[in-house]
One Martini backbone bead per residue (centre of mass of N, CA, C, O) as a GRO file, in nm:
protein
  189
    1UNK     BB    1   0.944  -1.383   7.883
    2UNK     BB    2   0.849  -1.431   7.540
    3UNK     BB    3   0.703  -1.280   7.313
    4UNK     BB    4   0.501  -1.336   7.040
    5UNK     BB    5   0.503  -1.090   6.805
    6UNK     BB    6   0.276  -0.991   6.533
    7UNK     BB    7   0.409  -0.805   6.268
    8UNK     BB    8   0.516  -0.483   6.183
    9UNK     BB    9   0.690  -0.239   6.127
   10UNK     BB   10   0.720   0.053   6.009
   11UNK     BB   11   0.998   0.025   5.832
   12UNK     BB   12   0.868  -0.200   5.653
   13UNK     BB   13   0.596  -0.069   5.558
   14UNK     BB   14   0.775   0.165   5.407
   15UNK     BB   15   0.945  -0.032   5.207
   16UNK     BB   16   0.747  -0.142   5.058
   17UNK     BB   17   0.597   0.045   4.963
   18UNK     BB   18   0.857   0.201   4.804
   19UNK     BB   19   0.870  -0.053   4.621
   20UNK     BB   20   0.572  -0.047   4.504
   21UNK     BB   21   0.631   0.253   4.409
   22UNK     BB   22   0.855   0.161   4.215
   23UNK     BB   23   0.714  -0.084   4.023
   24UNK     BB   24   0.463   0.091   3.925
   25UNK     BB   25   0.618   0.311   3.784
   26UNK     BB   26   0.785   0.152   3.591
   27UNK     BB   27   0.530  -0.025   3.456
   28UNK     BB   28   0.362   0.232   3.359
   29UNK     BB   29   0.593   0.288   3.165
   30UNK     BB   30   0.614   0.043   3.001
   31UNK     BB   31   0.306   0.102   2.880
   32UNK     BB   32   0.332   0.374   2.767
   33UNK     BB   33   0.576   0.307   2.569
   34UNK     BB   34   0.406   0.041   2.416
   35UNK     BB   35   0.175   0.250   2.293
   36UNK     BB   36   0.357   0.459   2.178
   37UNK     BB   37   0.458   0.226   1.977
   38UNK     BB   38   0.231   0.110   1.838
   39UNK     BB   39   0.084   0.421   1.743
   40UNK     BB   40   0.392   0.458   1.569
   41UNK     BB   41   0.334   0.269   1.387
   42UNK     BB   42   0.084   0.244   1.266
   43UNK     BB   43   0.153   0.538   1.132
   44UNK     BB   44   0.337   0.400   0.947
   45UNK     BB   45   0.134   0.166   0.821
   46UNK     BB   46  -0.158   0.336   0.717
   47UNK     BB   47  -0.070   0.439   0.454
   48UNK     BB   48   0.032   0.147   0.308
   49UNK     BB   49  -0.220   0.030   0.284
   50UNK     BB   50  -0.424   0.123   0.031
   51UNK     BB   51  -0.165   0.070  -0.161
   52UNK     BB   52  -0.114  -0.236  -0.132
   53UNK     BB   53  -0.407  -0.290  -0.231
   54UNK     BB   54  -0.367  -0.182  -0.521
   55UNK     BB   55  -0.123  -0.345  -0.602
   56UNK     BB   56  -0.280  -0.628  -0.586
   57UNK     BB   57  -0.461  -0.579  -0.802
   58UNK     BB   58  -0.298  -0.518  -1.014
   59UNK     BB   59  -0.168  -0.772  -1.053
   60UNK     BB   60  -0.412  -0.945  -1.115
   61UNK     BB   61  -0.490  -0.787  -1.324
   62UNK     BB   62  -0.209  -0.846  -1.498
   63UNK     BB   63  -0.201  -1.140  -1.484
   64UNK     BB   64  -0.482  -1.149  -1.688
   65UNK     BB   65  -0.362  -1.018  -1.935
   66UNK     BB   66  -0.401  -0.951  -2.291
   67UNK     BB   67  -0.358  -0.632  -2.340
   68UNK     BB   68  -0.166  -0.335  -2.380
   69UNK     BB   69  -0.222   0.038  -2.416
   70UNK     BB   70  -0.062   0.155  -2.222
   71UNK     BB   71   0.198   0.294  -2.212
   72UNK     BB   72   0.369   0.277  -2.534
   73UNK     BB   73   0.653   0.245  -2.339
   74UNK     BB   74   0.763  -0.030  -2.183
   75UNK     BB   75   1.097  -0.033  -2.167
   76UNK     BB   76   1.080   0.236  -1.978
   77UNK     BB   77   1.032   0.390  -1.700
   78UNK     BB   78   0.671   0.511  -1.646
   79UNK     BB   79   0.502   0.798  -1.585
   80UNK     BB   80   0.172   0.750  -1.405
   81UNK     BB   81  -0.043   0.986  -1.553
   82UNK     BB   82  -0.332   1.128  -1.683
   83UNK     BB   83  -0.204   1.096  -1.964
   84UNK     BB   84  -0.005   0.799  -1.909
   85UNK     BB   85  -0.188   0.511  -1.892
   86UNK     BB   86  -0.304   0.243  -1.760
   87UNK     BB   87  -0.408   0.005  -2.023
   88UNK     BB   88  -0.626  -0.282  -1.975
   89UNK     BB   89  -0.729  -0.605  -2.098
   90UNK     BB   90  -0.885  -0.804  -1.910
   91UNK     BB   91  -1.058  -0.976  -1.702
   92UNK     BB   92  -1.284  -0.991  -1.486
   93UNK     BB   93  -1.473  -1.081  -1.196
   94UNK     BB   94  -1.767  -1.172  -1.260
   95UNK     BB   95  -1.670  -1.326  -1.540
   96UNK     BB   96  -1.445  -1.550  -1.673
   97UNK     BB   97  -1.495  -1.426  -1.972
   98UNK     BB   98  -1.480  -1.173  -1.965
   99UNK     BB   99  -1.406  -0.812  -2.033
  100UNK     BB  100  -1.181  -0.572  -1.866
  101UNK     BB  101  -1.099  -0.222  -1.878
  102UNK     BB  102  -0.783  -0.080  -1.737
  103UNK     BB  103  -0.724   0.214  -1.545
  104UNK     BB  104  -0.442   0.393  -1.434
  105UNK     BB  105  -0.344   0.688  -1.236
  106UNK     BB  106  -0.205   0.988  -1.162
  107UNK     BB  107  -0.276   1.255  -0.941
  108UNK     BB  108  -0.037   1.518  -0.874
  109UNK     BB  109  -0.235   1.737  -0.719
  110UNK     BB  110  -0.381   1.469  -0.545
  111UNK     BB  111  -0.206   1.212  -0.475
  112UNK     BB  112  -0.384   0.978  -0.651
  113UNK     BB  113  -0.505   0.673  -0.692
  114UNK     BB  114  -0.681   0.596  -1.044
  115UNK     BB  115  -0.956   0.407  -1.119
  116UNK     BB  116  -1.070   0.284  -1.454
  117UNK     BB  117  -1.367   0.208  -1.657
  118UNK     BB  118  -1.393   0.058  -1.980
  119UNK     BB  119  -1.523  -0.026  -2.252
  120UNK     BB  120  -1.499  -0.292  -2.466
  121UNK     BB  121  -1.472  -0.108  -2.732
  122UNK     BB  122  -1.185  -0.012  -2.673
  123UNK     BB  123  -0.995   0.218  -2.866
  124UNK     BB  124  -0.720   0.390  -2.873
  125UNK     BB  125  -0.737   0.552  -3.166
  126UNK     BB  126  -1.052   0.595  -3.067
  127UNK     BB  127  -1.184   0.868  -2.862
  128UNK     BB  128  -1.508   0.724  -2.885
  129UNK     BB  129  -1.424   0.407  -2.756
  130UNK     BB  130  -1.363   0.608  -2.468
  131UNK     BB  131  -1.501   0.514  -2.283
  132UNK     BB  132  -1.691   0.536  -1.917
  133UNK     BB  133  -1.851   0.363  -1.690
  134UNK     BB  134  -1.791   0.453  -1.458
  135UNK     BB  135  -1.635   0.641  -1.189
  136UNK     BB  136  -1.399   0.711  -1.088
  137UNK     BB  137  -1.148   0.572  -0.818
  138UNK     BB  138  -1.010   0.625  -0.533
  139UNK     BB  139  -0.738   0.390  -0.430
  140UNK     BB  140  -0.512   0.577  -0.350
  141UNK     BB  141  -0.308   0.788  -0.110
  142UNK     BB  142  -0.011   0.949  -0.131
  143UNK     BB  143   0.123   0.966  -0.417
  144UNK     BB  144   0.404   1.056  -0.573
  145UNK     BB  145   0.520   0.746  -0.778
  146UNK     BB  146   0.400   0.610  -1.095
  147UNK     BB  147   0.572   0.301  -1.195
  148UNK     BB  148   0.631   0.133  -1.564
  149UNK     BB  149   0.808  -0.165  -1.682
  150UNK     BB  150   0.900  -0.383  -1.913
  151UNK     BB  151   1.101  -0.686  -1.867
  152UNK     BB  152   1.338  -0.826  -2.002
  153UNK     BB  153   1.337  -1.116  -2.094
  154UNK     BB  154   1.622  -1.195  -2.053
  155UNK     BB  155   1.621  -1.069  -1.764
  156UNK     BB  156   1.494  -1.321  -1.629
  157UNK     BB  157   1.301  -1.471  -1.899
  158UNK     BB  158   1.068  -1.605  -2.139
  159UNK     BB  159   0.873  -1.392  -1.975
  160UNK     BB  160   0.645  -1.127  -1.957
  161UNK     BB  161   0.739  -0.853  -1.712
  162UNK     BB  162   0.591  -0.626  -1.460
  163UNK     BB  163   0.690  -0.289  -1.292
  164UNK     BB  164   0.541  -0.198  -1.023
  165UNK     BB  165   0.616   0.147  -0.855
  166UNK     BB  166   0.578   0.303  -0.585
  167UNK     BB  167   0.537   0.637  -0.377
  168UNK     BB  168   0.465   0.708  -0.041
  169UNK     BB  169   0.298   0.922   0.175
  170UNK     BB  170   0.414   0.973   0.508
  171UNK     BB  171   0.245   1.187   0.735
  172UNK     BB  172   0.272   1.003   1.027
  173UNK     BB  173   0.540   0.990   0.979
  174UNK     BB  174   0.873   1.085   1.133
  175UNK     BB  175   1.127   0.947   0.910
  176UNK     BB  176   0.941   0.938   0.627
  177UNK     BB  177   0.875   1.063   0.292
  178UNK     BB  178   0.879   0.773   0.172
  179UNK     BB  179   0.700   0.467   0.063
  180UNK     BB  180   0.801   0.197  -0.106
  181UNK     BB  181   0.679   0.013  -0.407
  182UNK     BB  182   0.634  -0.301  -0.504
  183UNK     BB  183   0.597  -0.525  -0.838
  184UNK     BB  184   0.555  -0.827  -1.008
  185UNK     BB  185   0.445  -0.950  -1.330
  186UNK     BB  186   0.321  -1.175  -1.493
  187UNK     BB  187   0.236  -1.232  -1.820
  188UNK     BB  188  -0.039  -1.404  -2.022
  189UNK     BB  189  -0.017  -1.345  -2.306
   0.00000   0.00000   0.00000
């Protein structure tokens, strides 16, 4: 009579063995590579958010702009640094009849984007008009290049259009040495 024996070889229990370590080392190795995929995009993209979150506001801005002070000559693209000001005469956030001016420029010794306003009584011409409200403050960092420059009506429509483009250093991307950022925005003047 044969015995009904249940349970298993010692070859089978250590073949499962080897088995469940062989697929626990693959999934936990597909996991090390998941994270260490996910914290290099973030290096990747934490860069320009700062840049990209300044450049939706100046859009804003530029969308309300009544007049453009600076700078002088805005049909070939223009490098905006501290000399060189971007200054528009925009309406306010705080109240929609106000209006406020405000100056935009880039520090290359500190790759900074700093936003600056100045009393609504500013005139280009007159440099005792050209209060500063606030103290300026850096909007973006590791910025490398920021241009402006107005697009020909008729290259276009027929709205003047202005064409804001920055390019921003990534120093924890280990691919790119800079990421360019772009926007127009249509002038409601």
């Amino acid at each position: 009579m044969r015995r009904n024996v249940q349970g298993h070889t010692l070859s089978e229990v250590m073949m499962a063995g080897v088995l469940l370590g062989v697929v626990l080392t693959v999934s936990g190795r597909l996991a090390w590579l998941a994270s260490r995929s996910k914290s290099s995009a973030e290096a990747q993209h934490n860069p320009s958010r700062q840049p990209s979150i300044a450049l939706e506001r100046m859009q804003r801005e530029c969308l309300h702009t009544q007049e453009i002070y600076g700078p002088s000559n805005l049909s070939a693209p223009a490098e905006i640094t501290l000399g060189n000001r971007l200054i528009l005469r925009s309406r306010s956030g705080t109240a929609p009849s106000s209006q406020a001016v405000i100056a935009y420029y880039r520090d290359p010794v500190k790759e900074e984007l700093v936003r600056a306003t100045y009393q609504v009584q500013f005139n280009r011409s007159v440099p005792s008009s050209q209060v500063v409200l606030d103290s300026p403050k850096v909007v973006a960092s590791g910025v490398t290049s920021f241009t402006v420059y107005q697009i020909d009506p008729t290259e276009r429509s027929s709205s003047q259009n202005l064409s804001l483009r920055m390019v921003v250093r990534s120093k924890e991307a280990r691919r790119a040495s800079g990421l360019p950022l772009a926007t127009e925005v249509r002038l409601a003047r």
